[in-house]
GUMI-35280 format. One record per residue (C-alpha): residue number from 1; residue in three letters; x, y, z. Coordinates in steps of 0.25 Angstrom, whole numbers. Layout:
! residues N
    n  res     px     py     pz
  NUM  ala      X      Y      Z
...
END
This chain:
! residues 694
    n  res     px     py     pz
    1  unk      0      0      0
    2  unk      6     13     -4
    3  unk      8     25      5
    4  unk     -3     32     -3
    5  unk    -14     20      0
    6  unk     -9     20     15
    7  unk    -15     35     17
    8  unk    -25     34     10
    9  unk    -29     22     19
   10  unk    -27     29     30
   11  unk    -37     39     28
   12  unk    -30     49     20
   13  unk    -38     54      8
   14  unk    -31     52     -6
   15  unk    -33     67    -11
   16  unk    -24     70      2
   17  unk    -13     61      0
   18  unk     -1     68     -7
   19  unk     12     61    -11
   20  unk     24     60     -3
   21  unk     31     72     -9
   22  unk     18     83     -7
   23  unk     16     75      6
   24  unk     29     80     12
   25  unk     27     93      8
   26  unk     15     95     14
   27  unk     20     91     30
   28  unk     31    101     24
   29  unk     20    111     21
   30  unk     15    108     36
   31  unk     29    111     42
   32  unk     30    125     36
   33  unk     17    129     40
   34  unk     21    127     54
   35  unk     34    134     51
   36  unk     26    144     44
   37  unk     33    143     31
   38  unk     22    147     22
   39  unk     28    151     11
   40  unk     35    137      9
   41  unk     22    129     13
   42  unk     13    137      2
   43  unk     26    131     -9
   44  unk     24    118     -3
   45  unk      9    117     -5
   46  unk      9    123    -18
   47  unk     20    111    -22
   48  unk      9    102    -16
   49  unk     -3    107    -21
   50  unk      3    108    -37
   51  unk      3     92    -38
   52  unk     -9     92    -28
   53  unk    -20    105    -30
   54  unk    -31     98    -22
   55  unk    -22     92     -9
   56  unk    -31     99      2
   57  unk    -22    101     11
   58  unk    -12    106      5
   59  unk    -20    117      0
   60  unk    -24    121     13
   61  unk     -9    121     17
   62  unk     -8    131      7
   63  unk    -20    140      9
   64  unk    -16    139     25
   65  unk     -2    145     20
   66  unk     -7    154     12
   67  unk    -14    161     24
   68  unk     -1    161     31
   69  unk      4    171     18
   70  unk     -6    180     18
   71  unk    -14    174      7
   72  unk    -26    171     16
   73  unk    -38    170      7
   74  unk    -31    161     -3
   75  unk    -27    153      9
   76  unk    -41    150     14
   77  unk    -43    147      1
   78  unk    -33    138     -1
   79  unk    -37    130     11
   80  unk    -53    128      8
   81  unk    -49    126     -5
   82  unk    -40    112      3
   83  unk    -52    109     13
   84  unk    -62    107      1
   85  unk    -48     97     -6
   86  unk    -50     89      8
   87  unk    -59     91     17
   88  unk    -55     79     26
   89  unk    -40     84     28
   90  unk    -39     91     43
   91  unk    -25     98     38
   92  unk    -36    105     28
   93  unk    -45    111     40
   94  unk    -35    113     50
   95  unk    -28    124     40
   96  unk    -41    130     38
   97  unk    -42    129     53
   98  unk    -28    136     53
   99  unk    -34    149     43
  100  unk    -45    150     52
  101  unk    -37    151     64
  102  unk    -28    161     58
  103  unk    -40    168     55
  104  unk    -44    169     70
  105  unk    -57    160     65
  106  unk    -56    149     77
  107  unk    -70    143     76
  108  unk    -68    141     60
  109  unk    -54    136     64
  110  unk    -58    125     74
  111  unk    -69    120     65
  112  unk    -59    118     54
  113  unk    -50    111     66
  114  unk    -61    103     71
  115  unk    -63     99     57
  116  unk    -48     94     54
  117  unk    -50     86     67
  118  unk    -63     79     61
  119  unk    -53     73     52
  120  unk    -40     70     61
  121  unk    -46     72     74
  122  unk    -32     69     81
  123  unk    -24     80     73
  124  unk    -15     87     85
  125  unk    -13    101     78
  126  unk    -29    102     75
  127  unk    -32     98     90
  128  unk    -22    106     94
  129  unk    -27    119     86
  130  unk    -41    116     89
  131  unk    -40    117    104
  132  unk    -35    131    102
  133  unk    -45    134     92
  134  unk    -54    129    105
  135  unk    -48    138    115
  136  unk    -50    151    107
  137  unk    -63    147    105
  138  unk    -67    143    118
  139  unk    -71    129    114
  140  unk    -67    124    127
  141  unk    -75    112    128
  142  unk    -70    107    115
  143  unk    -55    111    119
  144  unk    -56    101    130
  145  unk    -58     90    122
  146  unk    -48     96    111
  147  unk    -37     98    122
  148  unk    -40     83    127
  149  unk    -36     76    113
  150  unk    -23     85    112
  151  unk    -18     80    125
  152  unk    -22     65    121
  153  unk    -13     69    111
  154  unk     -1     74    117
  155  unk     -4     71    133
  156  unk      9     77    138
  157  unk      8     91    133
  158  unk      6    100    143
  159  unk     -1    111    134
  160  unk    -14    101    131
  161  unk    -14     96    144
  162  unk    -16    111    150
  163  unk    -23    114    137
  164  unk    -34    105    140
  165  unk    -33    110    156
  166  unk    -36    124    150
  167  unk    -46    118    141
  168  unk    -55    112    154
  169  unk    -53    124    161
  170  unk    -57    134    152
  171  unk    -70    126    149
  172  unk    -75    126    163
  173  unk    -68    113    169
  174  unk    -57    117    180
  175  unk    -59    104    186
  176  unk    -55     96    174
  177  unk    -44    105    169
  178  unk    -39    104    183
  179  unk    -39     86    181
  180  unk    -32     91    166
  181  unk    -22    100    174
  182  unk    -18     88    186
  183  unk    -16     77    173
  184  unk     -8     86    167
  185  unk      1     88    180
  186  unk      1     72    179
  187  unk      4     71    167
  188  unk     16     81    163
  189  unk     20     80    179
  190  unk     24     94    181
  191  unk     37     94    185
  192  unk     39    104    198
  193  unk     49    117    195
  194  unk     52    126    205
  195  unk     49    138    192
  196  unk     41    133    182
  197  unk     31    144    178
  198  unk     23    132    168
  199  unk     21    123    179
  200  unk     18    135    187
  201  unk      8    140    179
  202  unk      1    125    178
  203  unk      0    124    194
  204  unk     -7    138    193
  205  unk    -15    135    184
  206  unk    -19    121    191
  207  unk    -22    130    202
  208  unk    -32    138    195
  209  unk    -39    127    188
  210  unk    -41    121    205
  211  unk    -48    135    208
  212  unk    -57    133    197
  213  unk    -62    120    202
  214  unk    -66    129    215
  215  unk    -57    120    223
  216  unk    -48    133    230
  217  unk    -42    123    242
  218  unk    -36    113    232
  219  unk    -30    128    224
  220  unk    -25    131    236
  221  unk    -18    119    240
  222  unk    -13    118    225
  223  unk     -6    132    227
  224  unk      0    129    236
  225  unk      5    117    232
  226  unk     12    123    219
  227  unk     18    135    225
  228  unk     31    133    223
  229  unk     28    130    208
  230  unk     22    140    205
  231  unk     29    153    197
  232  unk     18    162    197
  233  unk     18    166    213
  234  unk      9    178    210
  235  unk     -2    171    205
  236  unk      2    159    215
  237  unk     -1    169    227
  238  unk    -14    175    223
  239  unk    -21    162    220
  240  unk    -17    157    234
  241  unk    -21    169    241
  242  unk    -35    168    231
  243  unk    -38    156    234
  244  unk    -35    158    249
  245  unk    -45    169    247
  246  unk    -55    158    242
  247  unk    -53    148    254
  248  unk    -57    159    263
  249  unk    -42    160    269
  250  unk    -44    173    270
  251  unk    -31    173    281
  252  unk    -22    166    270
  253  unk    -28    173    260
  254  unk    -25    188    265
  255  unk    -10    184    268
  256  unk    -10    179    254
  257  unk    -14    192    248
  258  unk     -8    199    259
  259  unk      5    193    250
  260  unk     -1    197    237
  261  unk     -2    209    242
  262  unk     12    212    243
  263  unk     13    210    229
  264  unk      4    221    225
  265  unk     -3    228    234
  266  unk    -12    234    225
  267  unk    -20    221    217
  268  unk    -33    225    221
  269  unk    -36    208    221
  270  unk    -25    206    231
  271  unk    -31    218    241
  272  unk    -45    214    240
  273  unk    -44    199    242
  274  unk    -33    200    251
  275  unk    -41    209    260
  276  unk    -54    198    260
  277  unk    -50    195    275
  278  unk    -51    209    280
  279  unk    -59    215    269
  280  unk    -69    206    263
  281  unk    -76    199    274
  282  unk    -91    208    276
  283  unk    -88    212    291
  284  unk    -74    220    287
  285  unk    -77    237    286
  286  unk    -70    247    280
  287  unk    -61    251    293
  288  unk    -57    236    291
  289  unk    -54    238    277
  290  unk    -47    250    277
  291  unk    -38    247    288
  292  unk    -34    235    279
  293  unk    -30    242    270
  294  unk    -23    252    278
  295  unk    -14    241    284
  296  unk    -10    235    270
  297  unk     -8    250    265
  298  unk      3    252    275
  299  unk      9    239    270
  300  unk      7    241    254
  301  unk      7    257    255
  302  unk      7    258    241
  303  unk     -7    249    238
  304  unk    -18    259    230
  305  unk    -27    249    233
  306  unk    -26    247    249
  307  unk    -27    266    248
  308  unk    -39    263    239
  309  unk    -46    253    248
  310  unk    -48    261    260
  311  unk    -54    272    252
  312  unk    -66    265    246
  313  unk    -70    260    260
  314  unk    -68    274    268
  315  unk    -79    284    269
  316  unk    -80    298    274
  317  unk    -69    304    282
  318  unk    -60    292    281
  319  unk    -62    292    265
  320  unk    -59    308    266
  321  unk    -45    303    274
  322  unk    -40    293    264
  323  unk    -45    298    251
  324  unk    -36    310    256
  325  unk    -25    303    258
  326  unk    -27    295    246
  327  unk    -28    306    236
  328  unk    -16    315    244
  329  unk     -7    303    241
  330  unk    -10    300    226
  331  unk     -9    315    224
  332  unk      4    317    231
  333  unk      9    306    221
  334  unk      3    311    208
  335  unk     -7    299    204
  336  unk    -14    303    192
  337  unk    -23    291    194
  338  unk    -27    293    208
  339  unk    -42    298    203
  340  unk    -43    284    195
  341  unk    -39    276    207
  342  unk    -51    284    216
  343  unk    -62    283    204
  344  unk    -66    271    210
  345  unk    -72    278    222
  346  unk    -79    288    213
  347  unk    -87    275    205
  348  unk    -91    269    220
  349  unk    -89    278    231
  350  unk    -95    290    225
  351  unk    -99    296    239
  352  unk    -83    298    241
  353  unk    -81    305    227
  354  unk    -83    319    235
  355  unk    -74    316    245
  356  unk    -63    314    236
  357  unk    -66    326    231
  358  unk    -65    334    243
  359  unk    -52    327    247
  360  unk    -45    329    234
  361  unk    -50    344    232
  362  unk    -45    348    247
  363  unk    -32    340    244
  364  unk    -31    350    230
  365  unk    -35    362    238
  366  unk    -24    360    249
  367  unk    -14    360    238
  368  unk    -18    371    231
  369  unk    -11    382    237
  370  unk      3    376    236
  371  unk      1    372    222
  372  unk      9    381    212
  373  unk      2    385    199
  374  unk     10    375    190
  375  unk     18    362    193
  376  unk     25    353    184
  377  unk     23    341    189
  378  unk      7    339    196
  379  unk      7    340    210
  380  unk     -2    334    219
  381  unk    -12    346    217
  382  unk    -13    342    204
  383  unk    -17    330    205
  384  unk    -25    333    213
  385  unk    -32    344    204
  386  unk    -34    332    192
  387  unk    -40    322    202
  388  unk    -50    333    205
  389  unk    -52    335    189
  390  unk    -54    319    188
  391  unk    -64    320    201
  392  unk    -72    330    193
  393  unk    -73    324    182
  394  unk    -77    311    185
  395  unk    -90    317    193
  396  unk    -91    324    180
  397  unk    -86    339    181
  398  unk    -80    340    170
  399  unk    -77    355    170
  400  unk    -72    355    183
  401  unk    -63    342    180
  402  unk    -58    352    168
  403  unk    -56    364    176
  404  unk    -49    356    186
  405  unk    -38    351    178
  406  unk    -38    363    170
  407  unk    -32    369    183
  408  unk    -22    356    187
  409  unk    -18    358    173
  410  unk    -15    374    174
  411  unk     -5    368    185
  412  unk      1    355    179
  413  unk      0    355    164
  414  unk     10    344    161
  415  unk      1    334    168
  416  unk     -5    325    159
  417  unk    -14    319    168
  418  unk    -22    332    167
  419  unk    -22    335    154
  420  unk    -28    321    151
  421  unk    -41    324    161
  422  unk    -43    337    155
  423  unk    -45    332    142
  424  unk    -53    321    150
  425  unk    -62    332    155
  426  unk    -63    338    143
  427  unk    -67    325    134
  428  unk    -78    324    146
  429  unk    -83    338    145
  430  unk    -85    334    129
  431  unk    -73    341    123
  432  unk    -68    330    115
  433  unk    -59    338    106
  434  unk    -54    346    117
  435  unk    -50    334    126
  436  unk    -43    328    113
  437  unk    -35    339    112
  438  unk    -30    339    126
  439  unk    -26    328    124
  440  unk    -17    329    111
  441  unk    -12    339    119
  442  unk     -7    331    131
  443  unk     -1    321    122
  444  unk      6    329    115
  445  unk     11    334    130
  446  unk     18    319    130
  447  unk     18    311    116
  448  unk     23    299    122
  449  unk      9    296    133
  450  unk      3    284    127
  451  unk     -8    287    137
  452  unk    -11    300    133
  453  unk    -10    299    118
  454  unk    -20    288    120
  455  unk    -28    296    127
  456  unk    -28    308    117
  457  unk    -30    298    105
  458  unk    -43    294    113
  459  unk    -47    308    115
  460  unk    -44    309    100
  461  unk    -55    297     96
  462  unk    -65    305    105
  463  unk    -64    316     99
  464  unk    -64    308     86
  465  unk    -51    313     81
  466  unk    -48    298     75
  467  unk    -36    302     67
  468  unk    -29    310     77
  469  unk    -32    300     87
  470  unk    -27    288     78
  471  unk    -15    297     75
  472  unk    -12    300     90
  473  unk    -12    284     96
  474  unk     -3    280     85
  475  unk      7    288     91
  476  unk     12    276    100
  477  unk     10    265     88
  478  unk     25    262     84
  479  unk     29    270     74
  480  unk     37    258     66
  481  unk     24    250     62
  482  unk     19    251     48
  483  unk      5    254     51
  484  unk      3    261     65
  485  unk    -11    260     64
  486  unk    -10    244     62
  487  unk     -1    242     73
  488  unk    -11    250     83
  489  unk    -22    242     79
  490  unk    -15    230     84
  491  unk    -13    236     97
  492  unk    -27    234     98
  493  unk    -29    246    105
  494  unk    -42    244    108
  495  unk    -49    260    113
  496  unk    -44    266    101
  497  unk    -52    258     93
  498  unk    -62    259    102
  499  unk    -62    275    102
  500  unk    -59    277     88
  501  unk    -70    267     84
  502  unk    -79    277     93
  503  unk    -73    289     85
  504  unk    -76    284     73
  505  unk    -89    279     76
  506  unk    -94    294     82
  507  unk    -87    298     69
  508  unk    -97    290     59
  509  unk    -86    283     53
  510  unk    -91    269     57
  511  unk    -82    263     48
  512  unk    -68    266     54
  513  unk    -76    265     69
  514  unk    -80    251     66
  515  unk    -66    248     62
  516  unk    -61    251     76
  517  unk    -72    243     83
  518  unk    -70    232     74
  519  unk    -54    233     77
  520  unk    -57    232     93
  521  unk    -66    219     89
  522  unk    -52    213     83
  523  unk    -43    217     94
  524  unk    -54    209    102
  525  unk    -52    197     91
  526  unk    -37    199     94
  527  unk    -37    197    108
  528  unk    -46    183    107
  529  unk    -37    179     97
  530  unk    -24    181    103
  531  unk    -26    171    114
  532  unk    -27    160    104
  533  unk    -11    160    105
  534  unk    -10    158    120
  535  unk    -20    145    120
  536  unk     -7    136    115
  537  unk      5    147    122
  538  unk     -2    145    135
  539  unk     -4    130    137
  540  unk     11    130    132
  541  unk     15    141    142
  542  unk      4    135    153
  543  unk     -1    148    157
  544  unk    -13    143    160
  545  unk    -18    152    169
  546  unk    -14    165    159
  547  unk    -22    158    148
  548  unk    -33    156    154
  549  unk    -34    169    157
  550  unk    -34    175    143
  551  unk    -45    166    140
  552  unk    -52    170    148
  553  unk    -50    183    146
  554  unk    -52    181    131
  555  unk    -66    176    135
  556  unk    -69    191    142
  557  unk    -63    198    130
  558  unk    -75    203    125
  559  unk    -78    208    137
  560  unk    -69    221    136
  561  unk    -77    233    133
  562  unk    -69    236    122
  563  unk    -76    227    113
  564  unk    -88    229    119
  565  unk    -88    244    114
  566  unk    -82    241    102
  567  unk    -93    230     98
  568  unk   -104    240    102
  569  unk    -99    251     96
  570  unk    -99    243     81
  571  unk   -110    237     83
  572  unk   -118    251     83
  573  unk   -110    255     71
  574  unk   -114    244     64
  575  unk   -129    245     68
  576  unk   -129    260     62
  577  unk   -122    256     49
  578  unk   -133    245     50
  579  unk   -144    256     49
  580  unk   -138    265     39
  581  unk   -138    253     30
  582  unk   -153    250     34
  583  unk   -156    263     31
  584  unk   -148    264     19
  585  unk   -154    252     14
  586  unk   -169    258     18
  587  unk   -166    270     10
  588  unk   -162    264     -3
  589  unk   -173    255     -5
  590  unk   -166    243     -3
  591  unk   -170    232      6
  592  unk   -156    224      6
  593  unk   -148    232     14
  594  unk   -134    236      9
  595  unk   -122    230     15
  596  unk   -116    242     20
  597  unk   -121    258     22
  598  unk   -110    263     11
  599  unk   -112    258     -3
  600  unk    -99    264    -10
  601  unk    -86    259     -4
  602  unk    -78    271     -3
  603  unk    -66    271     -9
  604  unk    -54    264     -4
  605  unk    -40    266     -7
  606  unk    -31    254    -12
  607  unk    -25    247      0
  608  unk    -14    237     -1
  609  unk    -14    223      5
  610  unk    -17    221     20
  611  unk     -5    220     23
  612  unk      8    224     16
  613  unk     23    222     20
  614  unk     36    227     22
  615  unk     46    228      9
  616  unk     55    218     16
  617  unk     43    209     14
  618  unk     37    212      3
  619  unk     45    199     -6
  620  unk     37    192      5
  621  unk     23    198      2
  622  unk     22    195    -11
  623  unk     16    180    -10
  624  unk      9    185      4
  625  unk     20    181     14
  626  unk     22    186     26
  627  unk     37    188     26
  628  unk     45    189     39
  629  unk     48    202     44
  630  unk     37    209     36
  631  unk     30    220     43
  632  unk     14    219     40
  633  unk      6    232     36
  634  unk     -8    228     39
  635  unk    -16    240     29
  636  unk    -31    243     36
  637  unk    -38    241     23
  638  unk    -53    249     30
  639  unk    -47    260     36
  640  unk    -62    267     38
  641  unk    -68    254     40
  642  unk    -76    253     28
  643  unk    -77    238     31
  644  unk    -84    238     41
  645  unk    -96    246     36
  646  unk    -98    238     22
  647  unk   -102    226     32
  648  unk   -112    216     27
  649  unk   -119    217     39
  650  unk   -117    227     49
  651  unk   -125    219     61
  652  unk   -118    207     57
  653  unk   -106    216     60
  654  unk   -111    221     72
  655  unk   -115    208     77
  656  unk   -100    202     77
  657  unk    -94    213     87
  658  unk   -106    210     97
  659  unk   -104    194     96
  660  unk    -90    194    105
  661  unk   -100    202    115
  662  unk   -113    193    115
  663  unk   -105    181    116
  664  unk   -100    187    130
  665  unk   -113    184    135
  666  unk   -112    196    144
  667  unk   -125    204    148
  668  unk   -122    216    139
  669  unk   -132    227    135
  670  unk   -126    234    124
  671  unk   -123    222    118
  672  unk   -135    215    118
  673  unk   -140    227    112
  674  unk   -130    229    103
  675  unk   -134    216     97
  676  unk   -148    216     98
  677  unk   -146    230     90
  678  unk   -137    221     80
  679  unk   -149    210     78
  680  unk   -160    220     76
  681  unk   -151    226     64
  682  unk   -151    211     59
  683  unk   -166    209     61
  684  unk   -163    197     70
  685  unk   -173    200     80
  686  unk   -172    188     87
  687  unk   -158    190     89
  688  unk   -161    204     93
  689  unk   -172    200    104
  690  unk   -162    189    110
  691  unk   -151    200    109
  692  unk   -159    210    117
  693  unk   -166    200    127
  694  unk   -150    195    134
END
C-alpha cells in the first residue's frame, strides 16, 4: 500500500493530500508564520498553489499572509475562497478564526474555533486559543470544560493548572478552584524558597480563594502558615489584620492595623477599621472618638486624616477651637488645597459652613494690618483671601468671590493659584470668552504648566474656540512625530474628546461632534481589548490575584461616566439627524426615507492611502509590507466626520452606543430613555414600551 493510500485511509480526503515536495513546503510555510516571515511564506504558497489552484489550505495560508501585508481584503478573500476548497479542513477555519481575531471580532472568532475542533477535536493550539477567546468573552462555564481537556493534555503545566483555578473561580466556584489549586500543589509539589515571588503570589492567592469560601478561621491559619514565603509583606499584613477584623478579634486586629499604620498613617481604610474597637461599636461618643484620635496625632503628627477626623464629629465652640487651629496651620504652610480638603463639610455639615467662615475672615482680618500692599511670594494673608474667594463661590457669590481675588490678586499677582479662580468666577458669572482669555494669559505667564494649559484648552472648547484649543494642547505632543494629531488620539485622552464633541455639537456641526463621541466609544473598545494580552502573561507570570482584578474591572468598564455621556450625547444627535430626514422625506413627497439628510457629498480632496511610510521604507511598501524601522502615517481620511452623518440608519447607530450600557443592567433613567427614544424612532413600539416599563 503506497503512502498516498495510507492517508487516505486514515481519514485524510484526497483533494487535500499534496505530494512529498508541496507537503514539505507547506509545515515550512507554517514555520515562517510563526517566525513572522510573511513575505517568504506568501512565495512558498504561491510555489504550491501553481501546480495545486484548488489545495484549500493552502489558499487560506496565503490569504492569512496577505492580511499580515496590508493586503487585507484580498486576504479574506483568499481565505473563504479556501473554506469553500475544503470545508472539513480545521487548518482552514482556524486561519479564518486567526483574521477575525486580529480583527478584534472574538465571538465570530470562537465559532470558526469551535468549528476546527468539530473536525479535530483534540488540536492543542485551537484548545489553546479557544480558552482565550472564552476568557474575553466571559464564557466561563464553557472555559472550565476547555481548560480541563488542556490539562488532560499537558498535566504538568502550571499555567493550565492555574488556568483552570481562575477558570472555576471566576465562574462562581471558590470551593472547587480552591480542590483545583490544592491538586496542583500536589501535583507540581512547590518546592519552598526563602524569596520566590511566583510561589508567593500562589500562597496569596490560595488564601483568597479560602475567603471566598467564607471560611476566615482556615484563612487565618493558612496565613500564618505561609508567612515566611510570602514576598508580598504589605499585602500579607493587611489580609491578617482583615481577616482578624472579621473574626471579631477586635484586640488583634487594632494591633495589626496599629502596624499598618505606621506605614501610612494617612490610608483612610487603615484608620477606619483599625479604630472599630474604639470607634465602631454603638456605645463609643465623639469625646471618645476624638480623644482617639488626639493620642494617635501625637504619634503620627503628620496624619491629614487623624486632624480631619476630629473636625466632623465636634460642634460648636469645640469645632470653632479646632477649625482655627486647623486653618492657621495649613495657611502658615501655603496649601492651596486646604478649601478642597474641608468641602466635604460644606456637602454634609452644612450648619458648620458659617463657622468656617467666621474663623477664617477673623484670621484674614488679624493680619490685615501688617500686610504690605504687595509681596512676592503669598503669604498666609493671601491664602487666606482666596480660601474666602473659594468659600464664596461655592454658596454661589460670585461677585464677591470675583471681588475678593480681585484684591488678593492686587497683592500677589504672580500667584497662579488666583488667576486660575478668577477665571473660575468669571466662567460662572457667564463670561466664557472673558474666563478663556484669562487664562491664555496665565499660560502664557508659565508655558511649561501642563495643568494650566489644560485647563486654558478646556476653557477654550467652552468657549467653542475648537482650533485655538486644539492648537494649545498639542503643545506637550512630542514634537518628532509625523502627525501630532494621530499620536494624541492615541493617548486617548478622554475629556477633550468629550468637550470638543460638546463644542462641536453647541456649534451645529454634528459631524465632527459625532466623530469625537465615536472616538471616546474606541478608546473604550481599546481598554476591553488590551486585556486579552494578560490572560496568557498572567498565568505565566502567576499574578493571579492582579488578573483577577483587571477582569473584574473590565467587567465595570462601562460603568465610568465617560461613556455614559458620551453615549448619550450621540444618541441625541443621532435622533435629530433622524428627524430632519423624516422631515426631509415628509417634505419631498417621498414615503421611503433618504439614507441621509445631505443629498450631495461635498466635495473631498484627493487623499493618499491610509497609511503612507517613511522614504527609507518606501522599497518595502511597494507589494504592501510593512518593513522594519518604517514610521506609519496613519491619514484621518473624515476629518468633518461626514461619515457618520451618510448612516444607513441613524437609530440603528444610535442603538449601538446604548448597547455597552443596557447590557449593564443598571437601573438607569437617562438610558432607558434614551433608548425607548431610539425604539419609537424605529416604530418598535413593543421594544419601546419594554424599554420604558424597566
Amino acid at each position: 500500500m503506497t503512502a498516498r493510500q495510507n492517508l487516505i485511509r486514515n481519514g485524510i480526503p484526497p483533494h487535500r493530500l499534496l505530494p512529498n515536495k508541496e507537503t514539505n513546503i507547506f509545515k515550512n510555510l507554517l514555520k515562517e508564520f510563526e517566525l513572522k516571515q510573511y513575505k517568504k511564506g506568501l512565495k512558498m504558497c504561491e510555489q504550491i498553489l501553481k501546480k495545486h489552484p484548488d489545495h484549500g489550505e493552502t489558499l487560506c495560508m496565503k490569504g492569512l499572509f496577505l492580511v499580515h501585508l496590508d493586503r487585507k481584503d484580498e486576504g479574506i478573500s483568499t481565505v473563504k475562497l479556501g473554506i469553500t476548497k475544503d470545508l472539513t479542513s480545521h487548518i482552514c477555519w482556524h486561519v479564518y478564526g486567526l483574521i477575525h481575531r486580529t480583527d478584534k471580532n472574538y465571538s465570530e472568532a470562537m465559532k470558526c474555533y469551535l468549528q476546527a475542533l468539530k473536525f479535530d477535536p483534540n488540536n492543542f493550539q485551537i484548545l489553546r486559543d479557544l480558552a482565550l477567546l472564552q476568557t474575553q468573552l466571559r464564557r466561563y462555564d464553557a472555559l472550565v470544560q476547555t481548560r480541563t481537556t488542556l490539562l488532560q493534555f499537558q498535566p504538568k503545566n502550571q499555567s493550565f493548572w492555574l488556568g483552570l483555578v481562575m477558570a472555576n473561580e471566576m465562574a462562581g466556584r471558590p470551593a472547587i478552584a480552591l480542590k483545583v489549586l490544592q491538586s496542583y500543589e500536589e501535583a507540581v509539589k512547590i518546592p519552598v524558597k526563602p524569596f520566590d515571588h511566583e510561589t508567593s503570589e500562589v500562597l496569596m492567592y490560595k488564601n483568597h480563594l479560602i475567603q471566598l469560601t467564607g471560611d476566615y478561621e482556615q484563612a487565618l491559619t493558612h496565613l500564618d502558615e505561609v508567612q515566611r514565603r510570602v514576598c508580598d509583606t504589605l499585602a500579607w499584613r493587611e489580609q491578617r489584620a482583615y481577616l482578624l477584623y472579621r473574626l471579631g478579634r477586635f484586640e488583634e486586629a487594632e494591633v495589626a492595623y496599629r502596624g499598618l499604620i505606621d506605614l501610612n498613617p494617612d490610608n483612610r481604610e487603615y484608620l477606619r477599621t483599625g479604630r472599630s474597637k474604639d470607634i465602631e461599636l454603638p456605645e463609643n461618643t465623639p469625646e471618645r472618638i476624638t480623644e482617639a484620635c488626639r493620642q494617635l496625632t501625637m504619634v503620627y503628627p503628620r496624619s491629614q486624616q487623624l486632624q480631619l477626623i476630629p473636625l466632623y464629629l465636634a460642634h460648636d465652640t469645640e469645632f470653632r477651637r479646632q477649625t482655627d487651629t486647623y486653618v492657621r496651620q495649613h495657611f502658615t504652610k501655603g496649601v492651596p488645597s486646604l478649601f478642597s480638603t474641608l468641602k466635604q463639610l460644606y456637602t454634609h455639615q452644612p450648619d458648620k459652613v458659617a463657622v468656617v467662615h467666621d474663623v477664617v475672615a477673623a484670621y484674614k482680618d488679624g493680619l490685615a494690618a501688617e500686610e504690605p500692599a504687595t509681596v512676592e511670594k503669598p503669604s498666609p494673608y493671601i491664602w487666606a483671601l482666596y480660601f474666602l474667594a473659594l468659600h464664596y463661590n461655592f454658596l454661589g457669590d460670585h461677585v464677591r468671590a470675583l471681588a475678593t481675588v480681585e484684591e488678593a490678586l492686587a497683592r500677589c499677582p504672580s500667584l497662579v493659584e488666583l488667576h486660575l479662580a478668577k477665571a473660575k468666577f468669571v466662567k460662572h458669572q457667564g463670561d466664557l470668552a472673558g474666563a478663556s482669555a484669562i487664562l491664555t494669559r496665565v499660560r502664557e505667564m508659565d508655558p511649561s504648566d501642563r495643568f494650566v494649559n489644560n485647563k486654558c484648552t478646556k476653557y477654550l472648547l467652552r468657549h467653542d474656540q475648537t482650533d485655538e484649543a486644539e492648537k494649545t494642547i498639542m503643545q506637550f505632543v512630542r514634537q518628532d512625530v509625523p502627525d501630532k494629531l494621530q499620536e494624541f488620539k492615541e493617548l486617548q485622552v478622554l475629556w477633550y474628546q468629550l468637550e470638543s464633541g460638546h463644542s462641536f455639537r453647541r456649534q451645529h456641526r454634528y459631524g465632527q461632534a459625532l466623530k469625537r463621541y465615536h472616538q471616546v466609544a474606541k478608546d473604550f473598545t481599546e481598554f476591553l481589548d488590551d486585556q486579552f494580552d494578560f490572560h496568557t502573561y498572567s498565568l505565566r507570570k502567576l499574578t493571579m490575584r492582579s488578573y483577577g482584578q483587571i477582569l473584574r474591572f473590565e467587567d465595570r468598564l462601562y460603568t465610568r461616566p465617560q461613556y455614559r455621556v458620551a453615549a448619550l450625547a450621540a444618541v441625541d444627535i443621532y435622533l435629530l439627524l433622524e428627524d430632519r430626514r423624516v422631515h426631509q422625506a415628509a417634505q419631498n413627497g417621498n414615503a421611503a426615507a433618504t439614507p441621509h439628510p445631505n443629498k450631495k457629498k461635498p466635495h473631498k480632496p484627493a487623499v493618499p492611502a491610509a497609511t503612507t511610510s517613511t522614504p527609507a521604507a518606501a522599497g518595502s511598501a511597494k507589494d504592501g509590507a510593512t518593513g522594519e524601522g518604517e514610521v506609519k502615517v496613519v491619514v484621518d481620511l473624515d476629518p468633518l466626520g461626514e461619515s457618520y452623518l451618510e448612516a444607513k440608519s441613524f437609530p440603528a447607530e444610535a442603538l449601538k452606543l446604548l448597547q455597552p450600557l443596557v447590557q449593564l443592567g443598571q437601573p438607569d433613567l437617562d438610558v432607558e430613555l434614551a433608548q425607548t427614544r431610539v425604539y419609537l424612532a424605529q416604530a418598535k413600539w413593543d421594544l419601546a414600551a419594554q424599554a420604558l416599563g424597566r
